[in-house]
N, C-alpha and C positions, 0 to 999 in steps of 0.2 A: 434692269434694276441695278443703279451702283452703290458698290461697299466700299466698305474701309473698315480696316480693324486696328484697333489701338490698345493700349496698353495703360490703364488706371492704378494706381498706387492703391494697394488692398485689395482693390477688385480682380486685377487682373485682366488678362483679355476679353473685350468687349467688343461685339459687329455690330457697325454702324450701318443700315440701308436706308436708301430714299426709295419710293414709291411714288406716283404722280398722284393716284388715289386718295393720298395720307392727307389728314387736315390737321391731325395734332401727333405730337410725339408719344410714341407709345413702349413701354418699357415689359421686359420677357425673360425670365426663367428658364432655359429648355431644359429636358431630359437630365442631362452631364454637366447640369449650374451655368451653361455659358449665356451669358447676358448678352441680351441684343437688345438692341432700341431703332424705332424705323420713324423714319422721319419725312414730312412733306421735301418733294423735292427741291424746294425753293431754298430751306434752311439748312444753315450750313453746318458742318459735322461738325467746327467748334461747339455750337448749341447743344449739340447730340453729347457731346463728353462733359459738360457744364450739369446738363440731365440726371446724368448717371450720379455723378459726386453728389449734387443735393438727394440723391436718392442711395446714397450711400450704406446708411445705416440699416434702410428696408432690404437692401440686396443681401446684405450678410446677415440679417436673422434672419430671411427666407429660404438664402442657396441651402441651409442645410439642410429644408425638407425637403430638396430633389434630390438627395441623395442616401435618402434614409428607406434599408430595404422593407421590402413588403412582410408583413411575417403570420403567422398565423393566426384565426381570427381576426383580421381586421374585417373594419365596417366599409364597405367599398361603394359610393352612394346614398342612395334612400331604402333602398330594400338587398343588398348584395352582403355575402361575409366570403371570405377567402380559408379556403382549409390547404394544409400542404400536408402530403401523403408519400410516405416513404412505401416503397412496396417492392417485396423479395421477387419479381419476377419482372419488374420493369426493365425495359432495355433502354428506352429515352424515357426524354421527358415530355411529360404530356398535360393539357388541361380541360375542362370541362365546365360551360355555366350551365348548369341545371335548376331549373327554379330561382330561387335566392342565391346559391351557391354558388363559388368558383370553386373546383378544386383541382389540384394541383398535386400529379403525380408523379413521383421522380425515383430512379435505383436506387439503393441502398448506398451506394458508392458517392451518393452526392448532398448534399446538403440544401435546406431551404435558402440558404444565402448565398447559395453558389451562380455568379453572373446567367449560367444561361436558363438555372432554374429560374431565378427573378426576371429574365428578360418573357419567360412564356408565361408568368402569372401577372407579369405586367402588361403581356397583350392580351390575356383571359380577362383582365379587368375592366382593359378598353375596351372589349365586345361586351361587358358586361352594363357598363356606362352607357354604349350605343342604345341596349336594351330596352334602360329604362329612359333614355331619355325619348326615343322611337313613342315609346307608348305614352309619358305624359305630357312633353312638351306643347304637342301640336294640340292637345285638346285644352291645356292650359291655357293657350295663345288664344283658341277659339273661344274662351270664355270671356279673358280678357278684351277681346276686340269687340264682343255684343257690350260689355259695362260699356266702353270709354266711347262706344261708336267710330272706332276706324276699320278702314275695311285694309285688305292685302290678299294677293292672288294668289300666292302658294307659302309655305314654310317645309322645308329642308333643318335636316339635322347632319353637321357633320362635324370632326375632332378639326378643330380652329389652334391652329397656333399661339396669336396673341389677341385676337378678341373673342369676346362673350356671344356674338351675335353682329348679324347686318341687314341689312336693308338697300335693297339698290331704288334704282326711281322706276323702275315695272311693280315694286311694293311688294318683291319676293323677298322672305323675309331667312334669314340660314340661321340657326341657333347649334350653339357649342355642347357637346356631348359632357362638356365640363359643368356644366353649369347642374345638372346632378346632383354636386358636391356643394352648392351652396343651399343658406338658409333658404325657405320658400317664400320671404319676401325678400330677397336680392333676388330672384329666381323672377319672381313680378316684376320688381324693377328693371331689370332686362328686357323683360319681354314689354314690359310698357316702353321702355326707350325705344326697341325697334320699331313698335305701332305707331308711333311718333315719329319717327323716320318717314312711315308712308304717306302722310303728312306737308312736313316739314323736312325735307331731308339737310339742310346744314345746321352745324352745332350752333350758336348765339343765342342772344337772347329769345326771339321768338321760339325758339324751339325749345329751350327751359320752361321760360312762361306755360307754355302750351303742355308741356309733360306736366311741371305742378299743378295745372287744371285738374289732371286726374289723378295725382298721385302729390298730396301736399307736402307729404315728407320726403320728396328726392335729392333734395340738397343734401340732406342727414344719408341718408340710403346709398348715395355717391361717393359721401367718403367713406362708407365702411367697407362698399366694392374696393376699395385702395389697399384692403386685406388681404385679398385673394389674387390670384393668379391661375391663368387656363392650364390646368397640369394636373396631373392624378397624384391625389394628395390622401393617402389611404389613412382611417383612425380607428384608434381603438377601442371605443366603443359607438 
């Protein structure tokens, strides 16, 4: 896979990859705000930094909720809340999903805001996402493929860096552990585009046509996906 990292006015540094896989440019938030965009390997890294700039304005009202800590209370998914627990005999830190709950135990010596408390209620959350998505994705998907009539061999859940979901041409279908955090009709819309993949597997028209057959508002639905980003985006209520 080749990189290049570059340096954008406002943004800062930004990793550029190509992939042979890739059909369109795809733009990514990680972890610590650094922005990456992966690109088909045909198109040139010019195009890749031209990307960014019109996408300018979206990367800096977004980086700042990757870096906003987790705190008490939050709502973590569909059915998750996060407790943080100070307690006089702890020696680390520790966490727990039990039922709906994360919680989040740490010494007295250390605070909920302290990086390495936040780093283990940031992976409590991520098992806690795996959770629910384990249990309702794949019966979701199973619903949705008796409506629309497509068929696919298997569905896998796993934490996807920059997409929501895929579809290879055996019609195994992988959906993102992120997807959790969105409404439950973007959460269709997803999972309708990948059924559509088993399908139709390239983007164009036919495969627009074909998804609005069963889903009339995906034009509308498409650009509201342009809100979100695959990342644990914790709220408070």
């Amino acid at each position: 896979m080749a990189t290049k990292q570059v340096r954008i006015p406002d943004i800062g540094a930004v990793t550029l990859y190509k992939r042979r896989g890739n059909r369109s440019l795809r733009l990514s938030i990680g972890a610590n705000g650094e922005v990456r965009v992966s690109l088909p390997h045909w198109v040139p890294y010019k195009a890749g930094e031209q990307f960014v700039l019109s996408k300018a304005a979206w990367i800096l009202a977004n980086r700042g909720s990757t870096s906003t800590a987790l705190q008490h209370g939050n709502a973590i998914g569909k059915a998750h809340r996060l407790y943080f627990e100070a307690v006089p005999t702890a020696t680390k830190v520790q966490a727990r999903v039990v039922a709906n709950e994360i919680r989040v135990s740490h010494p007295l010596t250390h605070r909920s805001d302290d990086p390495e408390v936040q780093d283990v209620a940031h992976k409590a959350s991520i098992r806690a996402l795996r959770k629910e998505a384990d249990a309702l994705l794949p019966q979701r998907l199973q619903a949705l493929a008796a409506q629309t009539g497509f068929t696919y061999t298997s569905v896998g859940v796993k934490q996807l860096k920059s997409r929501w979901g895929s579809c290879n041409s055996d019609k195994e279908i992988t959906l993102n552990i992120f997807l959790m955090q969105l409404p439950w009709h973007l959460i269709d819309y997803v999972l309708v585009h990948e059924l559509t993949h088993t399908k139709i597997m390239r983007h164009g028209t036919p495969f627009w046509n074909e998804m609005s057959r069963h889903m009339p508002n995906a034009k509308a639905l498409r650009k509201q996906m342009a809100e979100y980003q695959p990342m644990l985006v914790p709220r408070t209520s």
